[in-house]
Chimera marker file (.cmm) of the C-alpha trace (Angstrom):
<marker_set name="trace">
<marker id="1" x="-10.579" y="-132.575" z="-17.166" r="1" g="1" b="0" radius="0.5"/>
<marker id="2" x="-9.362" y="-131.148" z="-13.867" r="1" g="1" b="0" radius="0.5"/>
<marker id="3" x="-10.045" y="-127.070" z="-12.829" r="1" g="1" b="0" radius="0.5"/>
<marker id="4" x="-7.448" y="-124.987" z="-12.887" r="1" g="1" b="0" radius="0.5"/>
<marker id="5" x="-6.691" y="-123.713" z="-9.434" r="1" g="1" b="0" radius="0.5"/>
<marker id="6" x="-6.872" y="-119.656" z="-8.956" r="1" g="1" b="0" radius="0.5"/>
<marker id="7" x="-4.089" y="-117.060" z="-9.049" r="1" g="1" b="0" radius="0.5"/>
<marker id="8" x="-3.244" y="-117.065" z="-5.380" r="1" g="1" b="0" radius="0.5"/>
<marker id="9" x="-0.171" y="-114.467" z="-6.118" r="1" g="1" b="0" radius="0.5"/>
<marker id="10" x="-2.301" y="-111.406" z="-7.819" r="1" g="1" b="0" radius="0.5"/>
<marker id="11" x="-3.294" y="-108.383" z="-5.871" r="1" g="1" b="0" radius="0.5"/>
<marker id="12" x="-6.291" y="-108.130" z="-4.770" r="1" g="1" b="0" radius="0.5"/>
<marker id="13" x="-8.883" y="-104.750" z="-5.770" r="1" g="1" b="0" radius="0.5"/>
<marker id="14" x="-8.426" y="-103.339" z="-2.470" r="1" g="1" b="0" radius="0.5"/>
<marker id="15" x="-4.537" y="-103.587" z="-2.441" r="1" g="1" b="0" radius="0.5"/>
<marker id="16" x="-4.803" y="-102.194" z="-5.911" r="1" g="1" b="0" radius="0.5"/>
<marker id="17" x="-6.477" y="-99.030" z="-4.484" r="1" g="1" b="0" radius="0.5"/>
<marker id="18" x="-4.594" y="-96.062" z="-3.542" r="1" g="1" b="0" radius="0.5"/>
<marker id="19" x="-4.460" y="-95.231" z="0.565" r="1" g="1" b="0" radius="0.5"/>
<marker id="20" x="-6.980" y="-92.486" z="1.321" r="1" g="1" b="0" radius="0.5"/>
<marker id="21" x="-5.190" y="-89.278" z="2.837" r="1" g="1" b="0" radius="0.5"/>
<marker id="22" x="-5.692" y="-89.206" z="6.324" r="1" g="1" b="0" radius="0.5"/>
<marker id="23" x="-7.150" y="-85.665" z="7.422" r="1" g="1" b="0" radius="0.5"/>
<marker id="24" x="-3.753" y="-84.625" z="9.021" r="1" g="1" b="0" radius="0.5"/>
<marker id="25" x="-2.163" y="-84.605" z="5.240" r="1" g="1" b="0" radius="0.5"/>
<marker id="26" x="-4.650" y="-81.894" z="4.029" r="1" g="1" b="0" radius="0.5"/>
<marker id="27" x="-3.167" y="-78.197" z="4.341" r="1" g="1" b="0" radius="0.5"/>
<marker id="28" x="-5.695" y="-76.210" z="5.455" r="1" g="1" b="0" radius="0.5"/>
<marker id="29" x="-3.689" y="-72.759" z="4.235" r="1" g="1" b="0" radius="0.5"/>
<marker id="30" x="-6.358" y="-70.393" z="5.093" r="1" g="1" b="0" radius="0.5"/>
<marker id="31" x="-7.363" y="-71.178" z="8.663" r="1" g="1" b="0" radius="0.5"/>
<marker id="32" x="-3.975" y="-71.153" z="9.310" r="1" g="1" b="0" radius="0.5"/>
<marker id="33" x="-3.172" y="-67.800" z="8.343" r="1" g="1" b="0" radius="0.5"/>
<marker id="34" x="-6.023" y="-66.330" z="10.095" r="1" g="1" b="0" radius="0.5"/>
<marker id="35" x="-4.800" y="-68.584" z="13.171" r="1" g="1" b="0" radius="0.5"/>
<marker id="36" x="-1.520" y="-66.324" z="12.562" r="1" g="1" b="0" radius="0.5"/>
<marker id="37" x="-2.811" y="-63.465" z="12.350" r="1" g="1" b="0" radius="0.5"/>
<marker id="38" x="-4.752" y="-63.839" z="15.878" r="1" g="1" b="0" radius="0.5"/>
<marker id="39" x="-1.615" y="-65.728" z="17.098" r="1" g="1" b="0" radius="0.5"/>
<marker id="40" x="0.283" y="-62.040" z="16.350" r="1" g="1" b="0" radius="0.5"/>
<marker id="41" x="-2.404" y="-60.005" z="18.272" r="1" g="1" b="0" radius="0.5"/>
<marker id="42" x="-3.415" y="-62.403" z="21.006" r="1" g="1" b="0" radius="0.5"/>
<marker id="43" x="-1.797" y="-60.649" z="24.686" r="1" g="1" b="0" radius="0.5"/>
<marker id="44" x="-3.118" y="-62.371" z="27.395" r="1" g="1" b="0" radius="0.5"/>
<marker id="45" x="-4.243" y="-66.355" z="29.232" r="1" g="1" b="0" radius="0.5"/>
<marker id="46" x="-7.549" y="-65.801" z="27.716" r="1" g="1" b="0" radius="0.5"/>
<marker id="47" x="-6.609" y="-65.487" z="24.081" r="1" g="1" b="0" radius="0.5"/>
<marker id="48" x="-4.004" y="-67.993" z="24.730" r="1" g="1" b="0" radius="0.5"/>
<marker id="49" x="-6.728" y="-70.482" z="25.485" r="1" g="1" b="0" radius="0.5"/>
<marker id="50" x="-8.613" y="-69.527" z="22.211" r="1" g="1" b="0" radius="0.5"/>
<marker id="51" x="-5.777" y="-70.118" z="20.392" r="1" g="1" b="0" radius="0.5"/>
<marker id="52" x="-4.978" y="-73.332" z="21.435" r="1" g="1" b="0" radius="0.5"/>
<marker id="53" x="-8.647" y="-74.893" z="21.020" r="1" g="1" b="0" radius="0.5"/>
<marker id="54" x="-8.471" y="-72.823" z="17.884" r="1" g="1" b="0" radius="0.5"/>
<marker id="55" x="-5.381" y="-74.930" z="16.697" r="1" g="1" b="0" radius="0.5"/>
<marker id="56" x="-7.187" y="-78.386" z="17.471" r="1" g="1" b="0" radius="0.5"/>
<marker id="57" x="-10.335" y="-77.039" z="15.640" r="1" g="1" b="0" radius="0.5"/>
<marker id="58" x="-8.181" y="-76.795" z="12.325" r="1" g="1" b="0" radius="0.5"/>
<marker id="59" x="-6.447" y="-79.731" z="13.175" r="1" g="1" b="0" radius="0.5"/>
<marker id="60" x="-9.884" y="-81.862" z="12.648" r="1" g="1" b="0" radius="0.5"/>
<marker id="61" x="-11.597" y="-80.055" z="10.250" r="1" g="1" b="0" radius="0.5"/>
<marker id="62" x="-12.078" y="-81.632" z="7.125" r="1" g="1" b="0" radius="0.5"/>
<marker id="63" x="-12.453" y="-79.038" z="4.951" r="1" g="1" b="0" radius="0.5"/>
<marker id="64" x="-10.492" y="-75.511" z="4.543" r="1" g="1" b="0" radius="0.5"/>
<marker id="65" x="-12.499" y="-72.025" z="4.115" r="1" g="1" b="0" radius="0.5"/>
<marker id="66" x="-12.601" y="-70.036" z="1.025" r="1" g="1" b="0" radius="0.5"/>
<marker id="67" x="-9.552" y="-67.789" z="0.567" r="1" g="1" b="0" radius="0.5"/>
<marker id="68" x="-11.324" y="-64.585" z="-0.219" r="1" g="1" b="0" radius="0.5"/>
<marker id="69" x="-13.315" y="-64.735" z="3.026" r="1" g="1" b="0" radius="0.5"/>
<marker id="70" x="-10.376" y="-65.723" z="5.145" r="1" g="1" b="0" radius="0.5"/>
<marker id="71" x="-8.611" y="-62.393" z="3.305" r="1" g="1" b="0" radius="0.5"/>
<marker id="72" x="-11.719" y="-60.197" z="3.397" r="1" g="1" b="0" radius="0.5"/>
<marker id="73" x="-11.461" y="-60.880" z="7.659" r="1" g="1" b="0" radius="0.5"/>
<marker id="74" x="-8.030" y="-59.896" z="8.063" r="1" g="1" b="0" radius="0.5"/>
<marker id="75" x="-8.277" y="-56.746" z="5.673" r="1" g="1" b="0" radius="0.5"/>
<marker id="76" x="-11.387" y="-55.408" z="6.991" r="1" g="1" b="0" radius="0.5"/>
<marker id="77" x="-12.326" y="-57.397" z="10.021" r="1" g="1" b="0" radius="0.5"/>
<marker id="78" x="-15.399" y="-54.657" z="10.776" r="1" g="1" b="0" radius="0.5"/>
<marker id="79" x="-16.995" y="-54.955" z="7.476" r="1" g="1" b="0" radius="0.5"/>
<marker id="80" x="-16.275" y="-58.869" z="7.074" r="1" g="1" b="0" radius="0.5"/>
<marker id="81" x="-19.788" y="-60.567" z="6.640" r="1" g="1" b="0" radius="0.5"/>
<marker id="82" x="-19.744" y="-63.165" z="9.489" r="1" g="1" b="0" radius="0.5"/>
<marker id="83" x="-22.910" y="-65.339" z="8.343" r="1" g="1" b="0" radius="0.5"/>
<marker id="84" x="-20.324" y="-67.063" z="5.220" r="1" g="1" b="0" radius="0.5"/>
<marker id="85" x="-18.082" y="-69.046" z="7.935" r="1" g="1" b="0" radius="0.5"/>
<marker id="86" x="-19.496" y="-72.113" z="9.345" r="1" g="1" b="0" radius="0.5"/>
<marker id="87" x="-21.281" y="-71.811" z="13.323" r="1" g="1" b="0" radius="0.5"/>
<marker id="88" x="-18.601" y="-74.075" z="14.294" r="1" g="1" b="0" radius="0.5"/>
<marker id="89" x="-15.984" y="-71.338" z="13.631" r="1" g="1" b="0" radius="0.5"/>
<marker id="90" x="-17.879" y="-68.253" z="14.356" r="1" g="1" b="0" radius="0.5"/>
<marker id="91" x="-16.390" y="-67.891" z="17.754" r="1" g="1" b="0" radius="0.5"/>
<marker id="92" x="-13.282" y="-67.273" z="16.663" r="1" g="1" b="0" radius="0.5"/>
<marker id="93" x="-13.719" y="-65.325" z="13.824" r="1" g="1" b="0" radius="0.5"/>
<marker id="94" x="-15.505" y="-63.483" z="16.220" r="1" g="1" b="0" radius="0.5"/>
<marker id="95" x="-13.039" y="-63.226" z="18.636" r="1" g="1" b="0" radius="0.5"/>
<marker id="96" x="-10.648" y="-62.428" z="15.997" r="1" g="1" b="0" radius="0.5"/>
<marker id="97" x="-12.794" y="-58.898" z="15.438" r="1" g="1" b="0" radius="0.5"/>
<marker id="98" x="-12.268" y="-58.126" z="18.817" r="1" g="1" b="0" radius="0.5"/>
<marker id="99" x="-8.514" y="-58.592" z="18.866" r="1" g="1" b="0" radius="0.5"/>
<marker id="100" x="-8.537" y="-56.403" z="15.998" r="1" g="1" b="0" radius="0.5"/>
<marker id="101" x="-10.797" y="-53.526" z="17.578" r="1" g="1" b="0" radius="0.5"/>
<marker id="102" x="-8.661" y="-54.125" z="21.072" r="1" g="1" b="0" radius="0.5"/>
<marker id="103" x="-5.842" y="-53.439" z="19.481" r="1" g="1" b="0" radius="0.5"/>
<marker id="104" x="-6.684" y="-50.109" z="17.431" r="1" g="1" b="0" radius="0.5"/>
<marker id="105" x="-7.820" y="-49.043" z="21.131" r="1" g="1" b="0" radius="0.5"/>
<marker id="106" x="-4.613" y="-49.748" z="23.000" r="1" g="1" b="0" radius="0.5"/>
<marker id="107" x="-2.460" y="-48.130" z="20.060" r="1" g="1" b="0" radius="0.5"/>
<marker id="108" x="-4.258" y="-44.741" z="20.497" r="1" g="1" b="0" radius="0.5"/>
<link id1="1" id2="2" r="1" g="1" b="0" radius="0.2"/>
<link id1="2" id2="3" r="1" g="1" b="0" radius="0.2"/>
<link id1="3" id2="4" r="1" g="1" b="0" radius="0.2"/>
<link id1="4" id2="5" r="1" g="1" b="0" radius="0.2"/>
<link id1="5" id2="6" r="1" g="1" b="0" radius="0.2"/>
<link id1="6" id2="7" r="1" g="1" b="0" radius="0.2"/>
<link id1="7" id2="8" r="1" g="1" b="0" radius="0.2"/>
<link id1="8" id2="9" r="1" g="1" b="0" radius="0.2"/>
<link id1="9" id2="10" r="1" g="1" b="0" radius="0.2"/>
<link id1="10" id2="11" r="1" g="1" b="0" radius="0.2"/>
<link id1="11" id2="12" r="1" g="1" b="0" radius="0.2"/>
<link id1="12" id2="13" r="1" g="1" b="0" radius="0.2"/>
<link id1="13" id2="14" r="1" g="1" b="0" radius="0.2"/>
<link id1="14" id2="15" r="1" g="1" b="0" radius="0.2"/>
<link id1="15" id2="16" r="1" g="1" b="0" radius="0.2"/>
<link id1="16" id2="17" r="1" g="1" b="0" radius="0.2"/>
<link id1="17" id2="18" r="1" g="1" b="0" radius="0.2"/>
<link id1="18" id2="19" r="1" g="1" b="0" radius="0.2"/>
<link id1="19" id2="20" r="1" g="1" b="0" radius="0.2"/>
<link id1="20" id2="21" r="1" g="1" b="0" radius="0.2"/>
<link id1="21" id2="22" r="1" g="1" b="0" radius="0.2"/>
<link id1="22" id2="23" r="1" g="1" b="0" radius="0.2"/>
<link id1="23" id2="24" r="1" g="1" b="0" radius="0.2"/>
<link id1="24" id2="25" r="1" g="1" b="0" radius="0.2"/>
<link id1="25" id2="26" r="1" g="1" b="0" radius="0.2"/>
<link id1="26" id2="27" r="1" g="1" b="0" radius="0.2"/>
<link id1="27" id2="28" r="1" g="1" b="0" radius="0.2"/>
<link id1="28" id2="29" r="1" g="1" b="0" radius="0.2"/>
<link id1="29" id2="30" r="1" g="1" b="0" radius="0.2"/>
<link id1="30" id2="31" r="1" g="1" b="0" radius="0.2"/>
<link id1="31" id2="32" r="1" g="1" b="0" radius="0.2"/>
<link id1="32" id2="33" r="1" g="1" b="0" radius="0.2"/>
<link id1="33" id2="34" r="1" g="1" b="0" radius="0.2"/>
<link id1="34" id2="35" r="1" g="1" b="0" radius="0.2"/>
<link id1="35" id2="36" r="1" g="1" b="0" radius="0.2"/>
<link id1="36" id2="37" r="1" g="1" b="0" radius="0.2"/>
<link id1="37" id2="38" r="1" g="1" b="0" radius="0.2"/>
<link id1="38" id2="39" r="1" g="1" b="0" radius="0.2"/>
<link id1="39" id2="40" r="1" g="1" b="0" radius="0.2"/>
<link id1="40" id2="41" r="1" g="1" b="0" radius="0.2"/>
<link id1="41" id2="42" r="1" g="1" b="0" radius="0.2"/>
<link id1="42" id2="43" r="1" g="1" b="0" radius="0.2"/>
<link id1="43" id2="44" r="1" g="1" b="0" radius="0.2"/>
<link id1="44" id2="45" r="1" g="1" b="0" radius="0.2"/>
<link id1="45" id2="46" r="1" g="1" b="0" radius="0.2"/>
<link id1="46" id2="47" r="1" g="1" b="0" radius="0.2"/>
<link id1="47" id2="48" r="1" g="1" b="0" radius="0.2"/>
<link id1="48" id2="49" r="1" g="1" b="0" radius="0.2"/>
<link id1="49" id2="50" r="1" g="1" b="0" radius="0.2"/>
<link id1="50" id2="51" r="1" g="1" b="0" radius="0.2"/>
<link id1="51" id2="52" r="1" g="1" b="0" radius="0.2"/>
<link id1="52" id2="53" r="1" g="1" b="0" radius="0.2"/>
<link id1="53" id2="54" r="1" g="1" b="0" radius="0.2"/>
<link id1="54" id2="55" r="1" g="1" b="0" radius="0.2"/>
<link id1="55" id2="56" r="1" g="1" b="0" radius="0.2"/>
<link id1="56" id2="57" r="1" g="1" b="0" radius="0.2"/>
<link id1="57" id2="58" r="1" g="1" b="0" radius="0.2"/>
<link id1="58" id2="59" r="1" g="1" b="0" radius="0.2"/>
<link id1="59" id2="60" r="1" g="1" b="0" radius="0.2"/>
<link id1="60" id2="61" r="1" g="1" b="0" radius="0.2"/>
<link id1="61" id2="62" r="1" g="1" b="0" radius="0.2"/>
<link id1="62" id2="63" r="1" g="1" b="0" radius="0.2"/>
<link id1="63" id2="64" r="1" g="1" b="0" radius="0.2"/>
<link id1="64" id2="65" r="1" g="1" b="0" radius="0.2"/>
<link id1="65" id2="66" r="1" g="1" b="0" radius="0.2"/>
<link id1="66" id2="67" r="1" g="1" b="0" radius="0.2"/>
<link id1="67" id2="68" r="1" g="1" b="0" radius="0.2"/>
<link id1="68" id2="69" r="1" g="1" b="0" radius="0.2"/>
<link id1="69" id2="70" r="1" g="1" b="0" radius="0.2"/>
<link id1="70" id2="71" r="1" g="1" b="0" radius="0.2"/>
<link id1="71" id2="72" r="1" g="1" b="0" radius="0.2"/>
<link id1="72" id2="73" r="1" g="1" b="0" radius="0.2"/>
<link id1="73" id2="74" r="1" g="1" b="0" radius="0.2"/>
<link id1="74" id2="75" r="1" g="1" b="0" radius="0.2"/>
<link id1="75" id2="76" r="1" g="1" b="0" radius="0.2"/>
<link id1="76" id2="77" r="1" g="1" b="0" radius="0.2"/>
<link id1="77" id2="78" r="1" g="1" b="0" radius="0.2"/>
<link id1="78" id2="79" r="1" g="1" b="0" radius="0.2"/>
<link id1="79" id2="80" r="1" g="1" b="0" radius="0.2"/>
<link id1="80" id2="81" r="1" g="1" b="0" radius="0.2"/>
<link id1="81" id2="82" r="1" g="1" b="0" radius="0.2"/>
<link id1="82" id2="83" r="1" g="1" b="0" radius="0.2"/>
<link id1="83" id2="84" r="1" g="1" b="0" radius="0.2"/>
<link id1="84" id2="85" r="1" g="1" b="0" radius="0.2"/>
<link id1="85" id2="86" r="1" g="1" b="0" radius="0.2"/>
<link id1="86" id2="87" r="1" g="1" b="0" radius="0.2"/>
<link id1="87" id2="88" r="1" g="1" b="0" radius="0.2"/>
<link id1="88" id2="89" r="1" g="1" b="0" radius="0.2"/>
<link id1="89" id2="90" r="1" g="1" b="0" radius="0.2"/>
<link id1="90" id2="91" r="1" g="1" b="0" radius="0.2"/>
<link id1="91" id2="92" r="1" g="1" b="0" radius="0.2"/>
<link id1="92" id2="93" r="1" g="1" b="0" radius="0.2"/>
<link id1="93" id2="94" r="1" g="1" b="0" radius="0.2"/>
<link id1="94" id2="95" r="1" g="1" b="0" radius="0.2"/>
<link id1="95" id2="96" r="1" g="1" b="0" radius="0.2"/>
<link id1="96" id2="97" r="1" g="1" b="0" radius="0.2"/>
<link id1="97" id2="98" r="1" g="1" b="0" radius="0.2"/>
<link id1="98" id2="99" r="1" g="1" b="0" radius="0.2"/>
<link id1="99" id2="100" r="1" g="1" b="0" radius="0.2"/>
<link id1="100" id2="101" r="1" g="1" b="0" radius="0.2"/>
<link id1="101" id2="102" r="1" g="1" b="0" radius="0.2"/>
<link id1="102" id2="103" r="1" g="1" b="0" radius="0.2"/>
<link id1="103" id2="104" r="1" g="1" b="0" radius="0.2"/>
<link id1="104" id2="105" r="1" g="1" b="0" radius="0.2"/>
<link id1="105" id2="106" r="1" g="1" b="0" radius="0.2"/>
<link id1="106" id2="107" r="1" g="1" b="0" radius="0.2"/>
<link id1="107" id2="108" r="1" g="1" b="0" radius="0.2"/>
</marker_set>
């Protein structure tokens, strides 16, 4: 008796599988407030330049920070407890506090 060739026209598992999001699909909501809320106070080359290595540091992140930190560090920026955000982003949020105490300064 002869064999029965195979199924050459099914799909195969991996064309089955659903395409993996790529890490430019995934909102990352909460660093990008914060990034618009130092975007607002930022005045000068230096915090321009922040800003922009700021934007390609969300950009390739994978994963997005907690909301209630992100909103505890824009309400109360001085009594925000910097050791929760990663050491990757503690430069900015750092430089964020400044902004914020720069710009209570000017205004008075």
């Amino acid at each position: 008796m002869p064999v029965k060739a195979k199924n050459t026209t099914s799909k195969s598992k991996s064309a089955k599988q659903k395409p993996a999001k790529s890490r430019k699909n995934i909102k990352k909501t909460n660093l990008t407030k914060l990034y618009n809320h130092m975007n607002k106070l930022s005045s000068d080359a230096v915090d321009n330049e922040i800003m922009k290595r700021f934007k390609i540091l969300i950009d390739t992140c994978e994963e997005d920070l907690p909301k209630i930190h992100i909103d505890t560090l824009i309400s109360e920026p001085k009594a925000a407890d910097t050791s929760v955000f990663p050491e990757g982003l503690l430069p900015y949020v750092k430089h964020f506090i400044y902004m914020v105490k720069r710009n209570k300064a000017s205004k008075k």
